[in-house]
N, CA, C and O atoms as a Tinker XYZ file with bonds, in Angstrom:
   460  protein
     1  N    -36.324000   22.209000    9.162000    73     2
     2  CA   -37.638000   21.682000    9.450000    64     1     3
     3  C    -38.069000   22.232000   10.803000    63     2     4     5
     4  O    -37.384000   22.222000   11.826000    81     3
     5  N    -39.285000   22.707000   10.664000    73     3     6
     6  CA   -39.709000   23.478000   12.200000    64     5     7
     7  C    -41.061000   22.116000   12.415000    63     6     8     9
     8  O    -41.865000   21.601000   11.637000    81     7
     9  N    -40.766000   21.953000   13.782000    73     7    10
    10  CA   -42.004000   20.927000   14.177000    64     9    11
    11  C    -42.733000   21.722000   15.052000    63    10    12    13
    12  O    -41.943000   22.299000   15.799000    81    11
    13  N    -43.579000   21.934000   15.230000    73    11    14
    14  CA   -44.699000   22.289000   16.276000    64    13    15
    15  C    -45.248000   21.720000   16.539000    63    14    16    17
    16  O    -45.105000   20.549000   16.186000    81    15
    17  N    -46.698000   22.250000   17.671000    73    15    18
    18  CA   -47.765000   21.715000   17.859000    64    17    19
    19  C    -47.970000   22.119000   19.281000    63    18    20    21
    20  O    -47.211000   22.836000   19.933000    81    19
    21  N    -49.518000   21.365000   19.843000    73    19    22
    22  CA   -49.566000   21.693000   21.447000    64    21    23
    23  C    -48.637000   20.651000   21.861000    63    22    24    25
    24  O    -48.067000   19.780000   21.204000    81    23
    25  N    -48.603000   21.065000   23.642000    73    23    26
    26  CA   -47.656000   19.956000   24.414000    64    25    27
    27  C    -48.421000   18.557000   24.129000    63    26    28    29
    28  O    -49.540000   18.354000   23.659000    81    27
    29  N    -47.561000   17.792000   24.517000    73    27    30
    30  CA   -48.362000   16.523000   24.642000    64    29    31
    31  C    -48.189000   15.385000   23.279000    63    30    32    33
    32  O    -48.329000   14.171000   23.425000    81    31
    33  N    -47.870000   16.026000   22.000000    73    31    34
    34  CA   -48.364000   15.806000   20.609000    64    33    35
    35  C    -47.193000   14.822000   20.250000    63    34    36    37
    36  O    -47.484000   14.048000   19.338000    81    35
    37  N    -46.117000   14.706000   20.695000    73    35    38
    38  CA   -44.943000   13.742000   20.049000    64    37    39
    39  C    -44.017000   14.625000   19.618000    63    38    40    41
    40  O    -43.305000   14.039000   18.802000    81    39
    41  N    -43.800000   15.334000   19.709000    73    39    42
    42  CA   -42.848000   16.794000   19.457000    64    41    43
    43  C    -41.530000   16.520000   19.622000    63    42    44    45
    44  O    -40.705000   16.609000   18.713000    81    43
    45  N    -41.202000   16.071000   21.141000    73    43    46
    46  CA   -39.867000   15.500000   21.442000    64    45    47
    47  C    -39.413000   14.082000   20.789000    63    46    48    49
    48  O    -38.223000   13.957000   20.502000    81    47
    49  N    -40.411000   12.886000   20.514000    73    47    50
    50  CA   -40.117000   11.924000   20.617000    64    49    51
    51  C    -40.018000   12.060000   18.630000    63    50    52    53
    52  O    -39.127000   11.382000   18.118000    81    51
    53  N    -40.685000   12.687000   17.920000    73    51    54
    54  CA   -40.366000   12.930000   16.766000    64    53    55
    55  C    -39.060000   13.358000   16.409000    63    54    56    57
    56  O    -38.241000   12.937000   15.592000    81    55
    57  N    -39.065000   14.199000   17.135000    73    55    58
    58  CA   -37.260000   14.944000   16.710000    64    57    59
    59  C    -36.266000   13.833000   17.377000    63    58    60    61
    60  O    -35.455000   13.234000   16.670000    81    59
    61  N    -36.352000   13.645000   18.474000    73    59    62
    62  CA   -35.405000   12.376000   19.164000    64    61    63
    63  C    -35.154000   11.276000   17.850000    63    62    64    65
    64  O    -34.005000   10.889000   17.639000    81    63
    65  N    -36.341000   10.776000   16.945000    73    63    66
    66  CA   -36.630000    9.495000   16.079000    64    65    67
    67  C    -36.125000   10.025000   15.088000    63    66    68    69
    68  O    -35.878000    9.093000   14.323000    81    67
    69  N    -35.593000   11.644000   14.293000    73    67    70
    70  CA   -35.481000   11.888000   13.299000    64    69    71
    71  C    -33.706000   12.216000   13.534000    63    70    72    73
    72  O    -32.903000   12.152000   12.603000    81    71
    73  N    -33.287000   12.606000   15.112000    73    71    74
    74  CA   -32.160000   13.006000   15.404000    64    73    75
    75  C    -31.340000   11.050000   14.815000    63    74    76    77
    76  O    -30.586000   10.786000   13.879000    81    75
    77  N    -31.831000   10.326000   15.655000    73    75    78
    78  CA   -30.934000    8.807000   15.561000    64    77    79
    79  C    -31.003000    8.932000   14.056000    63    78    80    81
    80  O    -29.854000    9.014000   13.623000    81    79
    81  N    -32.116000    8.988000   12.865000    73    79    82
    82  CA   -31.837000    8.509000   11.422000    64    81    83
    83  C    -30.613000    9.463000   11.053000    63    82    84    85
    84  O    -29.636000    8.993000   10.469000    81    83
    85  N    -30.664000   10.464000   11.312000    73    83    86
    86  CA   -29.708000   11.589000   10.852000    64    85    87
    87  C    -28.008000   11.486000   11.016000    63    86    88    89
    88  O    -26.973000   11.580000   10.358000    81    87
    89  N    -28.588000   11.180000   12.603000    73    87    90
    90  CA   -26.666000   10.919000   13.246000    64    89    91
    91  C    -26.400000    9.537000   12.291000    63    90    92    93
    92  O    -25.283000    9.385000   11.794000    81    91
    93  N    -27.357000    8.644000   12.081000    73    91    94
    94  CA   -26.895000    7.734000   11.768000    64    93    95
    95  C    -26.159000    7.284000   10.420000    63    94    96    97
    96  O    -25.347000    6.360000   10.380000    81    95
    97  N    -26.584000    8.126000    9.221000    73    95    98
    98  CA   -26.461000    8.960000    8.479000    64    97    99
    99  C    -25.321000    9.493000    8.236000    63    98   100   101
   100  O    -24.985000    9.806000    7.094000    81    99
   101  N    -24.392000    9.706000    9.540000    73    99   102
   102  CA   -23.394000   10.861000    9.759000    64   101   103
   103  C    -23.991000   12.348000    9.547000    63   102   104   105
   104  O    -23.276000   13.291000    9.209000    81   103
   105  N    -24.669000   12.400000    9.663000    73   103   106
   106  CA   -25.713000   14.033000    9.635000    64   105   107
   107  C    -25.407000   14.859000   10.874000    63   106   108   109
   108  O    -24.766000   14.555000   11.879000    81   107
   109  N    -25.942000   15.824000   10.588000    73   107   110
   110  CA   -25.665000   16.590000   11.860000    64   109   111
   111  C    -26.909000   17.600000   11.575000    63   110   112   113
   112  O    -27.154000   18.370000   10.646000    81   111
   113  N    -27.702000   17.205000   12.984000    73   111   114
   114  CA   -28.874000   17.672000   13.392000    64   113   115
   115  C    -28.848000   18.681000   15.108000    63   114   116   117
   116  O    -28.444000   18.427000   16.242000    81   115
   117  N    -29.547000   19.908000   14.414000    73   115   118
   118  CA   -29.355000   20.478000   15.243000    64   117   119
   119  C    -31.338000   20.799000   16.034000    63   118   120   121
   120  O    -32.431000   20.807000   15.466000    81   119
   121  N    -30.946000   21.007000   17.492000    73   119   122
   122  CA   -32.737000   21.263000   17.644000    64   121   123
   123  C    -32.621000   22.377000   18.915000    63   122   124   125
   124  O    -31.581000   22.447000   19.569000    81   123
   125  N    -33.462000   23.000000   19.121000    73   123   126
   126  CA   -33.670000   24.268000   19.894000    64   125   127
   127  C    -34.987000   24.187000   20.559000    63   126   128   129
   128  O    -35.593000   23.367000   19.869000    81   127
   129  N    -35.648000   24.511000   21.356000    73   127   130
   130  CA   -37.074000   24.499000   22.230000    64   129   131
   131  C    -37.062000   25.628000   22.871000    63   130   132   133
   132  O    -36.174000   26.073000   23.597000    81   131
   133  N    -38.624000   26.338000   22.432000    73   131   134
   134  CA   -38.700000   27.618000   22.728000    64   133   135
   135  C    -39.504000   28.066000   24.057000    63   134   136   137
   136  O    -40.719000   28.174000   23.888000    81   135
   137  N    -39.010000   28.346000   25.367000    73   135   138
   138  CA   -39.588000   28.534000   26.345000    64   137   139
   139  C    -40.784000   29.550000   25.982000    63   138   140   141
   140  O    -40.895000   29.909000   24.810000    81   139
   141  N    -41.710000   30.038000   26.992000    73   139   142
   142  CA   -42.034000   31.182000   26.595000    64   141   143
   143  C    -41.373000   32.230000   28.117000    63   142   144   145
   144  O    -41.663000   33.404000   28.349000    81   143
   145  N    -40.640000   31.512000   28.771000    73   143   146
   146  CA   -39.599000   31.773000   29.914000    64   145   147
   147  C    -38.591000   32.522000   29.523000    63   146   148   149
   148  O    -37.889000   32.869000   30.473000    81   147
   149  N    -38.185000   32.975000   28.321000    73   147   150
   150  CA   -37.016000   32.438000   27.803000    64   149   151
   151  C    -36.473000   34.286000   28.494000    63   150   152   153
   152  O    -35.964000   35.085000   27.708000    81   151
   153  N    -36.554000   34.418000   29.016000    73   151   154
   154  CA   -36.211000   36.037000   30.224000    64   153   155
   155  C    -35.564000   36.787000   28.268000    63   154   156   157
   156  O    -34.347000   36.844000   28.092000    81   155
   157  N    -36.253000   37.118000   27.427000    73   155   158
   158  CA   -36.299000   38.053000   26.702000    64   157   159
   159  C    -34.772000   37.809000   25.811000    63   158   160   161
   160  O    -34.137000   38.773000   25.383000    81   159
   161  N    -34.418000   36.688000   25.660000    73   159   162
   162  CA   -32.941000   36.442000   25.134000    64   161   163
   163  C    -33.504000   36.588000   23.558000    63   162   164   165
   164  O    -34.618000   36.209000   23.198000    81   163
   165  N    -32.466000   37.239000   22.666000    73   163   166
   166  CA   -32.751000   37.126000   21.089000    64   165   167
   167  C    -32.750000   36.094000   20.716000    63   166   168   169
   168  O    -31.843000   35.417000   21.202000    81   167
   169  N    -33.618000   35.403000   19.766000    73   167   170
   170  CA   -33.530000   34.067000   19.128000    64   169   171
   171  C    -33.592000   32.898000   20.091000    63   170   172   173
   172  O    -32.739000   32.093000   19.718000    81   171
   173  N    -34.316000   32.385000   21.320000    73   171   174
   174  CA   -33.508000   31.797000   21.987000    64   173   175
   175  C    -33.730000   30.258000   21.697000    63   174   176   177
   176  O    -33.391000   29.444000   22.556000    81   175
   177  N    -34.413000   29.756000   20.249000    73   175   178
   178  CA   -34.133000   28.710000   19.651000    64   177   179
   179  C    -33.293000   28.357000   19.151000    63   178   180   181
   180  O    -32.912000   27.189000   19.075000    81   179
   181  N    -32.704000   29.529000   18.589000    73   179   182
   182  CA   -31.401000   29.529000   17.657000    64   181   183
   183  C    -30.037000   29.405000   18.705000    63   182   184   185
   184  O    -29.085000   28.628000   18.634000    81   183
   185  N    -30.337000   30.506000   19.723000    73   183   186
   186  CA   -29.152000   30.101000   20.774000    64   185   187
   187  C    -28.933000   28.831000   21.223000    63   186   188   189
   188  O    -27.908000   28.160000   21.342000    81   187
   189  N    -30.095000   28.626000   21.453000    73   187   190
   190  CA   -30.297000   26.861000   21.948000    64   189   191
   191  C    -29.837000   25.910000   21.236000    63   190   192   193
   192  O    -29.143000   25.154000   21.914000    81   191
   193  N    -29.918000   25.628000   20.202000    73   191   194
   194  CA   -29.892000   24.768000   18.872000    64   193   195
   195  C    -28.122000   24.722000   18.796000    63   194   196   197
   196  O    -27.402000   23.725000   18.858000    81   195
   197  N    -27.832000   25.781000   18.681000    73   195   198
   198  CA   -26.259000   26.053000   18.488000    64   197   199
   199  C    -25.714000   26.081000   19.754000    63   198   200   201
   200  O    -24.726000   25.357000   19.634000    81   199
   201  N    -25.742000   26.377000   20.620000    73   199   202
   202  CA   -25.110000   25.904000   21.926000    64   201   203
   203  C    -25.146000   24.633000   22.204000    63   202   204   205
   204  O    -24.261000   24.130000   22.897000    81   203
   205  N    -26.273000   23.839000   21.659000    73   203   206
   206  CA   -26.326000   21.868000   21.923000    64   205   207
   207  C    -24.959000   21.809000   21.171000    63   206   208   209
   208  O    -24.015000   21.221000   21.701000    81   207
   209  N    -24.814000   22.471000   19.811000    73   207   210
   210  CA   -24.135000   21.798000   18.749000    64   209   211
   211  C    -22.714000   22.026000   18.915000    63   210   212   213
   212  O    -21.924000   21.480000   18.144000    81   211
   213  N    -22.300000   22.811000   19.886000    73   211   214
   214  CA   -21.486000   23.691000   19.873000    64   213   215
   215  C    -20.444000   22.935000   21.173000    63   214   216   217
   216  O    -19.231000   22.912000   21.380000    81   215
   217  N    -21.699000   22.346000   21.893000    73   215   218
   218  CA   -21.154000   22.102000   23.181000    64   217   219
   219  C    -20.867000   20.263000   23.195000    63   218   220   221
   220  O    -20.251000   19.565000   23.999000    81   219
   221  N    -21.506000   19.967000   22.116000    73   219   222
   222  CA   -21.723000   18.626000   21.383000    64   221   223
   223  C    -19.674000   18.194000   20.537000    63   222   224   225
   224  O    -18.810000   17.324000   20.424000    81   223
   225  N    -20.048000   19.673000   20.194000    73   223   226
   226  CA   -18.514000   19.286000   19.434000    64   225   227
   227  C    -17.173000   19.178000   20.693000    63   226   228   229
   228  O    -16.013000   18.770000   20.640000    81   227
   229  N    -17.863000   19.656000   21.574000    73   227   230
   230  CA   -16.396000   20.154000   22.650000    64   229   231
   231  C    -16.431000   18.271000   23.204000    63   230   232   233
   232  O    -15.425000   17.576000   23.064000    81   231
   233  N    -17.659000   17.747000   23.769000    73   231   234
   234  CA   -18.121000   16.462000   24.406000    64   233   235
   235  C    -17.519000   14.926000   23.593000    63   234   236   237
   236  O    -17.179000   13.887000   24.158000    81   235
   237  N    -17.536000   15.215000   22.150000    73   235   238
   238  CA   -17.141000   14.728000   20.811000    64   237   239
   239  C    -15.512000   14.714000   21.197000    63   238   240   241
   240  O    -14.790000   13.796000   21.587000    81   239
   241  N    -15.273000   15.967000   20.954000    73   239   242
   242  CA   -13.449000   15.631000   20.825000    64   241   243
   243  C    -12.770000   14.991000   22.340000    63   242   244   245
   244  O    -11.715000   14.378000   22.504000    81   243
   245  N    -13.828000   15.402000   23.347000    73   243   246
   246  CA   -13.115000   14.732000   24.539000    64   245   247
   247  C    -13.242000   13.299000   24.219000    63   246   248   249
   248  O    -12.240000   12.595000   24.347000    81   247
   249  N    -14.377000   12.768000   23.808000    73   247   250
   250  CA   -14.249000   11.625000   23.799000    64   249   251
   251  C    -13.391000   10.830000   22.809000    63   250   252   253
   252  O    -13.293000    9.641000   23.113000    81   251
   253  N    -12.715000   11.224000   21.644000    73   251   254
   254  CA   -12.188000   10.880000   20.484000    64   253   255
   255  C    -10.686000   10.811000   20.732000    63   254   256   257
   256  O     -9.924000    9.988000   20.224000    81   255
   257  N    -10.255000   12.112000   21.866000    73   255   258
   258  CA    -8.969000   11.912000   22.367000    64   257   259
   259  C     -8.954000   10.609000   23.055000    63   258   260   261
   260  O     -8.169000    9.790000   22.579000    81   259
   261  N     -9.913000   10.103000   24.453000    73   259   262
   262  CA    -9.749000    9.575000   25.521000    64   261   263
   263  C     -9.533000    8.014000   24.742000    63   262   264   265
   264  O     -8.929000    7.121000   25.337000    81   263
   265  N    -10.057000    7.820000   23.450000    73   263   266
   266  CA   -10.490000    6.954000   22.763000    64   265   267
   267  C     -9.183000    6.619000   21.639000    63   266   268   269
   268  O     -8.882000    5.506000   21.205000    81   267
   269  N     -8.500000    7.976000   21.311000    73   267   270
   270  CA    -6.982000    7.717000   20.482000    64   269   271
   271  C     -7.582000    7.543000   19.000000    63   270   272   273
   272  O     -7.014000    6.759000   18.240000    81   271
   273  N     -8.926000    8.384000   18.492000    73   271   274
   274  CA    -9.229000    7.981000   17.483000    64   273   275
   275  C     -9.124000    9.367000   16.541000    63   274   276   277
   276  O     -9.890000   10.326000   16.452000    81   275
   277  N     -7.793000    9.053000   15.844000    73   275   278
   278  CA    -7.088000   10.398000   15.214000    64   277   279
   279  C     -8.216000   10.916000   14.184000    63   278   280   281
   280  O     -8.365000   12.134000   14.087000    81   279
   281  N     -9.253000    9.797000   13.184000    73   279   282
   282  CA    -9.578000    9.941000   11.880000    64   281   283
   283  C    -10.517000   10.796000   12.576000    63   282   284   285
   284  O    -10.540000   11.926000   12.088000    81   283
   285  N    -11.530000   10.576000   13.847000    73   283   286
   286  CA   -12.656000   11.209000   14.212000    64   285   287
   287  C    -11.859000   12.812000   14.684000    63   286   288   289
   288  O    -12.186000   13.935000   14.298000    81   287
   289  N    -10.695000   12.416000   15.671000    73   287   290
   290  CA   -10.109000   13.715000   15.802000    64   289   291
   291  C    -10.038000   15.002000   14.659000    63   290   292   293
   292  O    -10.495000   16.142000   14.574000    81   291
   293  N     -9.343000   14.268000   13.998000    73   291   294
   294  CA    -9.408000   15.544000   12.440000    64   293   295
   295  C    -10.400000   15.687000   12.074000    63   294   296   297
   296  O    -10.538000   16.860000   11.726000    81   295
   297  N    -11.554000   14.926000   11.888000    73   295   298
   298  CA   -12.905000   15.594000   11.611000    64   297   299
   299  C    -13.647000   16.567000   11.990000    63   298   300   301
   300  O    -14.205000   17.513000   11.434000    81   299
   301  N    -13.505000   15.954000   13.607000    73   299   302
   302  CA   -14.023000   16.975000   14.755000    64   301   303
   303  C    -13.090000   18.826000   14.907000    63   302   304   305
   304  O    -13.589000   19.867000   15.334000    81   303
   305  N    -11.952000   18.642000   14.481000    73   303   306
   306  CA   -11.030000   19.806000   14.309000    64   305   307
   307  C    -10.906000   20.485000   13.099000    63   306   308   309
   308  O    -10.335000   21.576000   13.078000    81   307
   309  N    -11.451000   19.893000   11.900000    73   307   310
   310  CA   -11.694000   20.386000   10.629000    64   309   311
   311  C    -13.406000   21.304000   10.783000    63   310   312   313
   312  O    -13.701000   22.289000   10.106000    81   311
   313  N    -14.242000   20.706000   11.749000    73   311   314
   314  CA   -15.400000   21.022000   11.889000    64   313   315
   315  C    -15.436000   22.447000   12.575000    63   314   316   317
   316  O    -16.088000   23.403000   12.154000    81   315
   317  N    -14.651000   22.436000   13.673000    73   315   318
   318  CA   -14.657000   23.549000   14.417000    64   317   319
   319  C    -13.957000   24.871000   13.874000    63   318   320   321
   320  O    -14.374000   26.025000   13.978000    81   319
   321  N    -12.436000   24.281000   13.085000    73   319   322
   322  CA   -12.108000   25.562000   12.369000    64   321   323
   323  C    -13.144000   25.889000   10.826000    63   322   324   325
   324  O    -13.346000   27.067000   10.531000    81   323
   325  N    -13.619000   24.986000   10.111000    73   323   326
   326  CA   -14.427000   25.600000    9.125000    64   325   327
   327  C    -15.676000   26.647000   10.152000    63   326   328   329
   328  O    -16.220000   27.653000    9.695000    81   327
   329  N    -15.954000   26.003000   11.824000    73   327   330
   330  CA   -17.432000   27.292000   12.197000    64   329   331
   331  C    -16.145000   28.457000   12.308000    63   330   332   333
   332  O    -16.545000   29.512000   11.815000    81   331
   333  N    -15.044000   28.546000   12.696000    73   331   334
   334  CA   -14.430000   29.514000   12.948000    64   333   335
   335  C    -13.843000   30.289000   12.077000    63   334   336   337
   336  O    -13.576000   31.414000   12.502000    81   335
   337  N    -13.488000   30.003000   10.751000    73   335   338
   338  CA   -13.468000   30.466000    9.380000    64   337   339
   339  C    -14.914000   30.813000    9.429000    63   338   340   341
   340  O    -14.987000   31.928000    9.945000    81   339
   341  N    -16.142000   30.348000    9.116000    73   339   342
   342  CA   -17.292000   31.069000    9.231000    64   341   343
   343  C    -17.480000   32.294000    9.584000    63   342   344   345
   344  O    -17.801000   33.239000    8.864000    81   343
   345  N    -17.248000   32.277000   10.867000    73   343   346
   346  CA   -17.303000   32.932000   12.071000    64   345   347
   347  C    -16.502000   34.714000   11.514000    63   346   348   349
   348  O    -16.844000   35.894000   11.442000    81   347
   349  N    -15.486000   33.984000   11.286000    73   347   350
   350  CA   -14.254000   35.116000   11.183000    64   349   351
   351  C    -14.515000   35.883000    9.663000    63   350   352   353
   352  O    -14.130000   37.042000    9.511000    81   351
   353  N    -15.282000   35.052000    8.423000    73   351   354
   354  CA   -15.056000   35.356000    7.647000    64   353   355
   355  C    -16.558000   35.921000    6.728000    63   354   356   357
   356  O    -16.638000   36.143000    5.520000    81   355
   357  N    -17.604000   36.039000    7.749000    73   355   358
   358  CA   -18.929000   36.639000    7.558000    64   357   359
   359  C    -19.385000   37.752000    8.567000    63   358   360   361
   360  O    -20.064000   38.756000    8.350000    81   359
   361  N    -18.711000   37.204000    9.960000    73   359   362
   362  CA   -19.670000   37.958000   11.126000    64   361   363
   363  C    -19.087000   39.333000   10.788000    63   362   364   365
   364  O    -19.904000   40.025000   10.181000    81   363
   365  N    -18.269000   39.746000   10.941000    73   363   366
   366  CA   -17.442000   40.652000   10.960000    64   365   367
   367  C    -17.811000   41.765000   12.147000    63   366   368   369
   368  O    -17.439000   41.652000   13.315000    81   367
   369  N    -18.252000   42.366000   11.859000    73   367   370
   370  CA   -18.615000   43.753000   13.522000    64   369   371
   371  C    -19.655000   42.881000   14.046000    63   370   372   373
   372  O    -20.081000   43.729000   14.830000    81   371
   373  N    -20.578000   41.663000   14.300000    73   371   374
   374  CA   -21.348000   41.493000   14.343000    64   373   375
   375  C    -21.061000   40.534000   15.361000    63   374   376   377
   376  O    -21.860000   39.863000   16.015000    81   375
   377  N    -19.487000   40.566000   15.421000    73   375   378
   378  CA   -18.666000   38.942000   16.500000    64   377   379
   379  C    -19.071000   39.666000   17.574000    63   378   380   381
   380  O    -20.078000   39.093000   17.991000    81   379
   381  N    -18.832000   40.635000   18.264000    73   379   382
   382  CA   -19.266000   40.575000   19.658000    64   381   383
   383  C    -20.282000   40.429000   19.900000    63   382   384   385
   384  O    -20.392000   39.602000   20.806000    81   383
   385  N    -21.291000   40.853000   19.525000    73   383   386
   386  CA   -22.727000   40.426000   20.020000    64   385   387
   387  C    -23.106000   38.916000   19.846000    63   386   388   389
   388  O    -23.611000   38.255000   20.754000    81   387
   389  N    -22.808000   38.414000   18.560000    73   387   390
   390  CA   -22.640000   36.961000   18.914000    64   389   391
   391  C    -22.126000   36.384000   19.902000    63   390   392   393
   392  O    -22.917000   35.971000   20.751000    81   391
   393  N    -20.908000   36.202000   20.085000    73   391   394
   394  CA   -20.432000   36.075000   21.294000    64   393   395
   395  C    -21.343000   36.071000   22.612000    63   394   396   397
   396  O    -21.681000   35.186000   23.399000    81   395
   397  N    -21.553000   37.221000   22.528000    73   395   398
   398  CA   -22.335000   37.969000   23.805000    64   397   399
   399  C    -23.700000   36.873000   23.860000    63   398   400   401
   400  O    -23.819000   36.250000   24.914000    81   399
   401  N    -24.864000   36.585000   22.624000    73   399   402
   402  CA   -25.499000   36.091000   22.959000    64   401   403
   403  C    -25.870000   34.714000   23.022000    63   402   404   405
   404  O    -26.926000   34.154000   23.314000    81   403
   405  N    -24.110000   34.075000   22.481000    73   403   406
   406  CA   -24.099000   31.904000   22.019000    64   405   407
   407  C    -22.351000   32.149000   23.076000    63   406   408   409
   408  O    -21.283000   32.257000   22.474000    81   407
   409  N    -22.416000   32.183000   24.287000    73   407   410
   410  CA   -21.584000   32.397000   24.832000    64   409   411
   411  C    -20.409000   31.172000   24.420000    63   410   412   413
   412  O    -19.179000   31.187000   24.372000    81   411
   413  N    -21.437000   30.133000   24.157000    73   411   414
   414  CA   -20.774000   28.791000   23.748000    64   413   415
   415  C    -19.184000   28.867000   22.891000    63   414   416   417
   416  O    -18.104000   28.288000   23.005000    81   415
   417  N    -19.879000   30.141000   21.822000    73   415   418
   418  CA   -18.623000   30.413000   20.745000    64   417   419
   419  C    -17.772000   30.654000   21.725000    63   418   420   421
   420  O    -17.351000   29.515000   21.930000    81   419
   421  N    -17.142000   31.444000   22.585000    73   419   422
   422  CA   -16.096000   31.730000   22.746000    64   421   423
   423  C    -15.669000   30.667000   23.721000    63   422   424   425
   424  O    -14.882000   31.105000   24.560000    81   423
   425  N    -15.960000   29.420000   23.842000    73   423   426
   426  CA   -14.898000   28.449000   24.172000    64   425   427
   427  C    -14.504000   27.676000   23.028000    63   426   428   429
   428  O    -13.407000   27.187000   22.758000    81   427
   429  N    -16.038000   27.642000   22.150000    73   427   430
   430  CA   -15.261000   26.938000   20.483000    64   429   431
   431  C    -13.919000   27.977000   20.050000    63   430   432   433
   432  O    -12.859000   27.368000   19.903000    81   431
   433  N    -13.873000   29.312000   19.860000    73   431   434
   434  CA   -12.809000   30.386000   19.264000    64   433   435
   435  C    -11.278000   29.475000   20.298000    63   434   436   437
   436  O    -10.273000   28.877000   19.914000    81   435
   437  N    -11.940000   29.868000   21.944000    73   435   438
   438  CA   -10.559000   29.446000   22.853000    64   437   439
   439  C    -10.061000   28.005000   22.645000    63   438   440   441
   440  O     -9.041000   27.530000   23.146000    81   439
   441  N    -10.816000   27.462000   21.941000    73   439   442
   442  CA   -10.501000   25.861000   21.821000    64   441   443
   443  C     -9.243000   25.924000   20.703000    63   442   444   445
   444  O     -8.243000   25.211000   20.618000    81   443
   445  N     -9.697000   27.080000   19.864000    73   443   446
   446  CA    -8.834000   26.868000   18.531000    64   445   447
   447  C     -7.909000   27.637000   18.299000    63   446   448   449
   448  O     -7.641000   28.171000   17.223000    81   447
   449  N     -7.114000   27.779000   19.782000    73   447   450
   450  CA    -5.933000   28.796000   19.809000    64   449   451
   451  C     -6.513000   30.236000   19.745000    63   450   452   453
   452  O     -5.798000   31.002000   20.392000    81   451
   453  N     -7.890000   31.026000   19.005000    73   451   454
   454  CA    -7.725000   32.154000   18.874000    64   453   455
   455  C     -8.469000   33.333000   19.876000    63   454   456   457
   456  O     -8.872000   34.469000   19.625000    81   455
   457  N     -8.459000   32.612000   20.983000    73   455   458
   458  CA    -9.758000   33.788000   22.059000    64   457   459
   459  C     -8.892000   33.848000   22.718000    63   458   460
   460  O     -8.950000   34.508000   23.756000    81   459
């Protein structure tokens, strides 16, 4: 779902209202905001969007350890190796530049034993 519009319009507070039904849900919602700043980065909604999600999962397992909650643990570690099976098993010549431009991945890869 792409939301637009001018500033001002409910833009944030829509996605914020659609993010709580979703998580709540157990969903997983991802969102990105497009500067027009954005100093010439490829995609930099998409970088954005996936770096929240990315950096969301790292914030997640800290808290699930600190917390001793194994069932969320394996979820959260089933999640990260299926992006890393992804990762490994589509990108193919295409991993470094990823890398290069969701820098995020390569602490998800180092998280999972393989960077």
């Amino acid at each position: 779902v792409l939301i637009s519009g001018a500033p001002g319009t409910g833009k944030t507070d829509l996605a914020s209202r659609t993010r709580s039904l979703v998580k709540a849900d157990a969903g997983c919602f991802l969102s990105g905001c497009y500067q027009e700043t954005s100093s010439g980065q490829p995609f930099p909604v998409f970088v954005s969007a996936l770096t929240e999600y990315i950096l969301s999962l790292s914030s997640s397992v800290s808290s699930s350890f600190r917390n001793n909650n194994s069932i969320e643990n394996k979820k959260l570690r089933d999640r990260r190796e299926s992006i890393q099976k992804a990762i490994d098993d589509n990108v193919e010549s295409e991993g470094p530049m990823l890398l290069e431009v969701i820098p995020a991945l390569k602490e998800l890869i180092a998280e999972n034993g393989n960077g």
